[in-house]
C-alpha positions, 0 to 999 in steps of 0.5 A: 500500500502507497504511503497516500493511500495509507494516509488517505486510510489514516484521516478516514478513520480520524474523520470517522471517530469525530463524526461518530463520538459528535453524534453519541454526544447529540443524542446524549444531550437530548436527554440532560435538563436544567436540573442535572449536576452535568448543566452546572458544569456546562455553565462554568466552562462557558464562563471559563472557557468559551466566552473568552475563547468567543473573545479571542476569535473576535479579535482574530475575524476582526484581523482577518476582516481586515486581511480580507478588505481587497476581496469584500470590497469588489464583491460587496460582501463587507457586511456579511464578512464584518458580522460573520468575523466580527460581530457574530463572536463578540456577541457569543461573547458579550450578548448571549444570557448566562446560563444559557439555556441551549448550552 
């Protein structure tokens, strides 16, 4: 076997396991509810974890928003980039309730 076949089977497999372990993760958490322990634990690594990271990829959209001026702006596509790159991850961030609900 050729060593881009034995790649190709490699991230198959990888590609595989993730879709495979999201799917089971779905399912499970149909079945939480706002009473469950699980849900508080949700809560503080949104606190801790995801809304700064909303932060960061705020900071790294407004970045490449920039970077990406030259094409956005023949195209006329600068709203849609701004609110995708910019304004999507800071209100993830920022605008979101806490503890929200479809966490």
């Amino acid at each position: 076997m050729s060593s881009k076949k034995k790649m190709a089977l490699v991230i198959l497999i990888i590609v595989s396991f993730l879709v495979g372990s999201s799917y089971s993760e779905v399912w499970a958490w149909e079945k939480w509810n706002k009473d469950d322990p699980v849900t508080d634990e949700w809560n503080i690594f949104d606190l801790v974890f995801a809304r700064p990271a909303g932060i960061l990829a705020g900071i790294a959209g407004t970045g490449l928003f920039i970077v990406t001026l030259p094409f956005t702006i023949p195209s006329g596509g600068v709203k849609h980039a701004a609110d995708r790159f910019i304004v999507s991850p800071f209100e993830f961030s920022f605008v979101r309730e806490y503890p929200d609900d479809n966490m």
